[in-house]
C-alpha positions as CSV (number, residue, x, y, z in Angstrom):
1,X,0.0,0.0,0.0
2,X,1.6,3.5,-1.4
3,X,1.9,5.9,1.6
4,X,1.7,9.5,1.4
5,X,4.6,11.8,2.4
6,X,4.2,15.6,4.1
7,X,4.3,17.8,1.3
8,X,6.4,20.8,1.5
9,X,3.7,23.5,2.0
10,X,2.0,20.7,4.6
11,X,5.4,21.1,6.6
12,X,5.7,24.8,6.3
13,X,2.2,25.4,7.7
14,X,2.6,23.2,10.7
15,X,5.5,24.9,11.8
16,X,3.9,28.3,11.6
17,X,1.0,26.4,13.7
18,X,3.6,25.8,16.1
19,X,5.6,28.9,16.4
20,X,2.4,31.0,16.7
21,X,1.7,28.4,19.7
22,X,4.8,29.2,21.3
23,X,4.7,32.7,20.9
24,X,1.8,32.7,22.6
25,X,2.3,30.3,25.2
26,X,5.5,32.8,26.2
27,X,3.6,35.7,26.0
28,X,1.4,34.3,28.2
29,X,4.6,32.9,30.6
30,X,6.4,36.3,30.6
31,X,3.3,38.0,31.4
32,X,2.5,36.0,34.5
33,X,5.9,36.4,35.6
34,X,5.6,40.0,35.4
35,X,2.6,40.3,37.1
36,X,4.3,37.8,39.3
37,X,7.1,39.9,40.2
38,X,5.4,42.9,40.6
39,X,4.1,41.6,44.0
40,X,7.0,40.2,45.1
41,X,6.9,42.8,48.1
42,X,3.6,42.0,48.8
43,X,4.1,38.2,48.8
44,X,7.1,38.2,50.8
45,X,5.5,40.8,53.2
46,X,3.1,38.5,54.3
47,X,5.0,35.2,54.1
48,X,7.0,37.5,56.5
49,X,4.0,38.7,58.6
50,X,2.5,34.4,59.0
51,X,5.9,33.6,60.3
52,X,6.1,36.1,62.7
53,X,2.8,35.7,63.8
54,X,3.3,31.8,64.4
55,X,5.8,32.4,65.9
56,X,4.1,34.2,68.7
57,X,1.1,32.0,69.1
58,X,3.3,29.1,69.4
59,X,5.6,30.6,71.8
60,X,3.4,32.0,74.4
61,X,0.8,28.6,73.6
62,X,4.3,26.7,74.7
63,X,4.0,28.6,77.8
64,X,0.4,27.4,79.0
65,X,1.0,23.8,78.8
66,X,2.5,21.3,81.0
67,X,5.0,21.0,82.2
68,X,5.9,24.7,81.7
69,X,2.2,26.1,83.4
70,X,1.2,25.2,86.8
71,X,-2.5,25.0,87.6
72,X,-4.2,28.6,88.3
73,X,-0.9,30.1,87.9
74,X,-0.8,33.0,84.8
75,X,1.7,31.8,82.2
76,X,1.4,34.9,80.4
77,X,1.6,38.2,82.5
78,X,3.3,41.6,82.2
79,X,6.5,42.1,84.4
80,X,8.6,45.2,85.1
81,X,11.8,44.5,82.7
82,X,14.9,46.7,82.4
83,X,16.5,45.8,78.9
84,X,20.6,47.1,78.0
85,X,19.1,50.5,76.6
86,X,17.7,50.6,80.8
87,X,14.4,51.9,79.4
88,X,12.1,50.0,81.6
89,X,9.1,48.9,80.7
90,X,6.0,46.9,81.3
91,X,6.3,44.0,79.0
92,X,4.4,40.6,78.0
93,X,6.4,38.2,79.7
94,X,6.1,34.3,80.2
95,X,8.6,31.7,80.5
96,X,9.7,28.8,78.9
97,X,11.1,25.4,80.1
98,X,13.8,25.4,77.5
99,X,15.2,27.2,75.1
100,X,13.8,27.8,71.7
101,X,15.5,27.8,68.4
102,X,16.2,31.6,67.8
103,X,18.2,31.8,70.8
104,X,21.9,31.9,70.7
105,X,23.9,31.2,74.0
106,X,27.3,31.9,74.7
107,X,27.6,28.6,76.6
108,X,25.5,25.8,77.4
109,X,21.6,26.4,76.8
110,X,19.7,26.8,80.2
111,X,16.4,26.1,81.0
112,X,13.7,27.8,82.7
113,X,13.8,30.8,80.3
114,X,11.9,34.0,80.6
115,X,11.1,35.9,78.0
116,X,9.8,39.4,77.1
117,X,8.4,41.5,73.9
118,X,9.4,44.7,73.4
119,X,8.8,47.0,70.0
120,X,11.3,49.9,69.4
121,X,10.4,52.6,66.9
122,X,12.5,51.8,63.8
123,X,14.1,48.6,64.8
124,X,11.4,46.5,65.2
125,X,10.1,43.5,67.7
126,X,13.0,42.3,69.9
127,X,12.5,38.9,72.3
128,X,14.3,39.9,75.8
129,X,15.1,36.5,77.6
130,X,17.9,35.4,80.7
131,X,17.8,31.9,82.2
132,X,16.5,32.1,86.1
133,X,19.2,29.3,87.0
134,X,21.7,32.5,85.9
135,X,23.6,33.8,88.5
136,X,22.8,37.7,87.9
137,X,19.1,37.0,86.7
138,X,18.4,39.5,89.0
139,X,21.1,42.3,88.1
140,X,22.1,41.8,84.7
141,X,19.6,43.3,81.8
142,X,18.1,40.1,79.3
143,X,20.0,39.3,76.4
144,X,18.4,40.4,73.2
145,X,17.1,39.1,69.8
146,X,16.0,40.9,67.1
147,X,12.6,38.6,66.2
148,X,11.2,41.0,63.2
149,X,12.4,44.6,62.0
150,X,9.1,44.8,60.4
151,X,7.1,45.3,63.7
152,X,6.0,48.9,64.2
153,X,3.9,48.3,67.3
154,X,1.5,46.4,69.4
155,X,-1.5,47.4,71.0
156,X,-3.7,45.3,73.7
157,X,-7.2,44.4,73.6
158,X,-9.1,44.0,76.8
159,X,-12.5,42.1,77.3
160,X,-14.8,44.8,79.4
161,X,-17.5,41.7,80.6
162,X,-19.5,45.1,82.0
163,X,-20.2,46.6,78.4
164,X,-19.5,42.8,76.8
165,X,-17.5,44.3,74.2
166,X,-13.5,44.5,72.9
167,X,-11.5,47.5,73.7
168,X,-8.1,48.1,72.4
169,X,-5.5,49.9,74.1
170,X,-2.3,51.3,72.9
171,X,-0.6,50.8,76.4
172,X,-1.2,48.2,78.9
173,X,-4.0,48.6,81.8
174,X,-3.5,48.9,84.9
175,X,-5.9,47.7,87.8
176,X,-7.0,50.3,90.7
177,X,-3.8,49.5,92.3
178,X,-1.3,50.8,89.5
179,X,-1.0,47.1,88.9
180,X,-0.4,46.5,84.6
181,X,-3.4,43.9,83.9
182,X,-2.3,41.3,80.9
183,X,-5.0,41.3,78.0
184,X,-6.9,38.9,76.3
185,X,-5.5,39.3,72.9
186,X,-2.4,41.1,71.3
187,X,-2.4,43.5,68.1
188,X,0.7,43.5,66.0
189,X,1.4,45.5,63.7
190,X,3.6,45.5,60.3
191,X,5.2,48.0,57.6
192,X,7.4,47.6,55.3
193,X,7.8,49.9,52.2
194,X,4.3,51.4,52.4
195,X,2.3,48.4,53.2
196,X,0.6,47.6,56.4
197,X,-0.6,44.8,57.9
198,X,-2.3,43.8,61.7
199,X,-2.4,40.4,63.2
200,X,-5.0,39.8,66.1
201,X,-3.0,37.3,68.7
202,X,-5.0,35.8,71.6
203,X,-2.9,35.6,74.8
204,X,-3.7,32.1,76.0
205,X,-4.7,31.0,79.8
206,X,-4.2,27.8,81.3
207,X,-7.8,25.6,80.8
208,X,-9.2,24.7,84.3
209,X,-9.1,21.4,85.0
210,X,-5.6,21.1,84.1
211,X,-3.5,18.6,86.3
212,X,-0.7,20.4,88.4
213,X,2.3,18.7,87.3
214,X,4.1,19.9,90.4
């Protein structure tokens, strides 16, 4: 049985078929990749801003469990801290039973760490921590880490059961006594190259019914 061949024209067509394919297919590539690359900031910004804010949950949740939390204790309070700068300053502060990964000691890792937020204006979020089994926990300011230089603040929001409503405040509350109250959820805020961005963390308590593991 005689078989037929591609003529020359046939040939010449199909390839023009194809290039205009591929033309438009990276048209349509490049274009994407533009668009793409135009929110690059944007992307990374809140890749950055998730972290960050897993970070915090995660941390301050590690906090309320056993066997870091003792029953009806408050795992996450506010404490009077003194940082190097010696600006001191009511901070969120809880501890930890060992270290976590962004600390870097100069020796051996201790346990029983306490740790503190603080948010300086054009730096950023810094985590202020010392070990308790230190022999100067007392004396010596916290060592510090720089956690995210794209943290421009963080506000406090406060349950009010008398009005049942939220009410945010940009510095902590204090009871009658001058005493700072901690809050029921954490507002942090982001910038970075004109864009802004707020993530609502709730400050968790120890569940009742929790067995002391002391």
């Amino acid at each position: 049985m005689r078989t037929r061949g591609f003529t020359l024209i046939e040939i010449v067509l199909s390839m023009a078929l194809v290039a205009l394919v591929l033309v438009g297919l990276n048209t349509f590539v490049f274009s994407m990749g533009e668009l793409w690359g135009k929110n690059a900031d944007s992307r990374l910004f809140d890749q950055h801003v998730r972290a960050v804010t897993r970070f915090l949950q995660n941390e301050m949740l590690r906090a309320t469990l056993p066997p870091a939390a003792v029953l009806n204790s408050t795992p996450v309070g506010v404490q009077y801290i003194r940082p190097e700068n010696g600006l001191q300053e009511n901070l969120i502060t809880y501890s930890e039973l060992a270290s976590n990964r962004i600390l870097r000691w100069q020796d051996v890792p201790l346990p029983e760490v306490v740790c503190s937020w603080q948010v300086r204006k054009d730096q950023g979020l810094y985590m202020l921590w010392h070990s308790d089994l230190e022999n100067n926990f007392n004396t010596d300011p916290p060592r510090e880490t720089l956690v995210s230089p794209l943290v421009t603040g963080i506000s406090y929001d406060y349950f009010d059961t008398d009005f049942n409503k939220w009410t945010t405040e940009t510095v902590l509350r204090t009871d009658s006594g001058g005493n700072p109250l901690a809050p029921q959820r954490l507002r942090v805020a982001f910038g970075y190259n004109g864009l802004t961005r707020e993530a609502l963390i709730p400050v968790p308590a120890i569940q009742q019914g929790m067995p002391n593991p002391w």
